[in-house]
N, C-alpha and C positions, 0 to 999 in steps of 0.2 A: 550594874550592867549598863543603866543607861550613859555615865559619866568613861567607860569603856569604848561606846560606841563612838562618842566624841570626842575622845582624842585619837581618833583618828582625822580628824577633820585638818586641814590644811589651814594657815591661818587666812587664807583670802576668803576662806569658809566665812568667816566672824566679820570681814573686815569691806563687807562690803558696802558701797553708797547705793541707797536705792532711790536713785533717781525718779522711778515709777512710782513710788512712793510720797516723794517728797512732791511734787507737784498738785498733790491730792488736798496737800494741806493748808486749809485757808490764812491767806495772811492776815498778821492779828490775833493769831491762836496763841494763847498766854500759856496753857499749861498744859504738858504732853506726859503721855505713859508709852515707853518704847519697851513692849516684851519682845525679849528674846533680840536684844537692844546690840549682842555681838560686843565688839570693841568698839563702839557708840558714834561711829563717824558718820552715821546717816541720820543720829539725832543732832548728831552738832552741827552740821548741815543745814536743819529743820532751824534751828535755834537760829540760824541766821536768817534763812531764807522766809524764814515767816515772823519775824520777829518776836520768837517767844521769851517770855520770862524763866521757866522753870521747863527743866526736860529732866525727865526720871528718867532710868530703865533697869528691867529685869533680867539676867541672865543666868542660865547656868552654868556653865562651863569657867571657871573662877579663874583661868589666865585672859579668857579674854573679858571677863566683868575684871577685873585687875586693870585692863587695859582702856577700859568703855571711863573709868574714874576721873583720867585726866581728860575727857572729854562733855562729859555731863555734870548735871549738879549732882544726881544722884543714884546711885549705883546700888540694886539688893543683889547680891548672887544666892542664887536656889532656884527650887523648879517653882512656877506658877504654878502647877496643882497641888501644890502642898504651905507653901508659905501665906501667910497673913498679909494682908495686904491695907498695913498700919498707916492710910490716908484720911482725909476728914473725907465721910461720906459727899459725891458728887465734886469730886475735886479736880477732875480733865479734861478739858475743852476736847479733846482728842486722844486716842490710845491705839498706839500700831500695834497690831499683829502679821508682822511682813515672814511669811513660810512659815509659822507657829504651831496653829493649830491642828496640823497632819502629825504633829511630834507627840500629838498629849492621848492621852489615856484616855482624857475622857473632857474632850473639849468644850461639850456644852456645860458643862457645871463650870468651866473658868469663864466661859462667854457668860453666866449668869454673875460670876464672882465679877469681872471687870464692870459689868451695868451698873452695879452698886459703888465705885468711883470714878460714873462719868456722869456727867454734868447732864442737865434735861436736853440741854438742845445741843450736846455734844457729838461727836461725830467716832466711830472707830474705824479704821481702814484697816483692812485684811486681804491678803495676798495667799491666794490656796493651790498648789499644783493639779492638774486637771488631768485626772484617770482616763480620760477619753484621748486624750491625746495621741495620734495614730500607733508612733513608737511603741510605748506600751501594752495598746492593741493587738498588736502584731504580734508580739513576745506571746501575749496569754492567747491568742487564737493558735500561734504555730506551740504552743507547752513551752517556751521558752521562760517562763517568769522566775526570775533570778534578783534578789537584792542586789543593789551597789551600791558604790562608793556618794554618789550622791544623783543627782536629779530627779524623776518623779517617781523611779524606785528605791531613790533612797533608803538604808536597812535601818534609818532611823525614824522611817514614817511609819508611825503606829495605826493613821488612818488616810482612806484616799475617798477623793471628793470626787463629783461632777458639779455643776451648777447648780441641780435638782435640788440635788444632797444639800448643796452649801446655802441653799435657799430656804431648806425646810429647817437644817438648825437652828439657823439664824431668827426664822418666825418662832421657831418653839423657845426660842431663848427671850422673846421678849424685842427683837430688835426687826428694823427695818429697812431694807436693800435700798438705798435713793438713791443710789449710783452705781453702773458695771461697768467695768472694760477689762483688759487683757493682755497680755503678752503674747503673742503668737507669731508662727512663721511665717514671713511674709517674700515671696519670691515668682516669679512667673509660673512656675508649673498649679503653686499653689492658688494663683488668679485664677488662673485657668478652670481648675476643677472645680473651682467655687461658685465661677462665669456658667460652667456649663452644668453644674449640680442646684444651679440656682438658691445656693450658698446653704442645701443642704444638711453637707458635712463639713459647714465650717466648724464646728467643735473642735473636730478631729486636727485642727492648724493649732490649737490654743493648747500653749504649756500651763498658763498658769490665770486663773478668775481672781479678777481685783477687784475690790467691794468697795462702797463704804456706806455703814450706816448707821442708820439713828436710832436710839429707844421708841419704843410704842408710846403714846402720849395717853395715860390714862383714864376711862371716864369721857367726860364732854372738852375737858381743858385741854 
């Protein structure tokens, strides 16, 4: 079913650079884990711009992990909730999860699965589309709520976030927020309401919550 839903996808779907992303990641980052890595042009990207040695990634969809090959060193295609993840324990300075985690089943048991191949003082960046987002809103307040073809109804997101949400996971998985920002609308009507709402319902501007963060530190250490 789910390998159904995806080919429907367009290949700009897979192939895109996430710029938002790639800035997040510090220069100097040796070893990266790109889930849900597409046709891998935003890890090879990352490879340059931060000058890594080693850029993995995981996909599912097998023409565009076919595709991610000739861009990465190293390509698994399958779904992260189900496959192994045959690394030497704590082995990534960083691990993207850019639009992932609203696709899986059951995202906190992979956000536990990933902690156990990231490094102590590693970082993972994750990019969550954001349910509050007025569009949305508007659809479920007027009974309008209809899957499509992609953005934050997308009929392939299995789960939808707020900040709240993606805060409380994130604690219960072990891990911790050291950095937010966002993607959102940005245009005068939207100053406006914000100026005069006294930034309110700025939620309601933001498509998508960008994280990244760190494992809990143990104990006293």
């Amino acid at each position: 079913m789910t390998k159904n839903l995806y080919s429907d996808k367009t290949n700009s779907y897979f192939s895109l650079i996430r710029s938002d992303i790639i800035k997040l990641v510090p220069l100097g980052t040796k070893r990266i884990l790109d889930v849900g890595c597409g046709s891998g042009l935003t890890g090879k990207k990352i490879k340059t711009s931060a000058g890594a040695d080693f850029v993995a990634g995981i996909e599912l969809n097998e023409e565009a992990a076919n595709s991610a090959k000739s861009n990465l060193d190293l390509v698994i295609c399958g779904d992260i909730e189900t496959i192994d993840l045959d690394f030497k324990d704590k082995s990534f300075d960083c691990i993207i999860c850019a639009d992932v985690l609203e696709h899986l089943k059951d995202p906190w048991q992979v956000l536990v699965k990933l902690s156990e191949v990231l490094k102590a003082d590693g970082i993972l960046i994750a990019s969550i589309p954001n349910i509050r987002y007025i569009k949305p809103l508007i659809k479920i307040i007027l009974d309008k709520f209809e899957y499509e073809t992609e953005g934050i109804l997308d009929r392939t997101h299995l789960r939808f976030f707020t900040f709240h949400t993606i805060y409380k996971m994130f604690d219960e998985c072990g891990f911790t927020i050291v950095k937010k920002t966002s993607n959102r609308i940005k245009n005068k009507t939207v100053r406006a309401i914000n100026t005069l709402t006294l930034f309110l319902f700025k939620d309601f501007f933001i498509t998508q919550h960008i994280i990244v963060a760190k494992k809990k530190k143990k104990g006293w250490l």
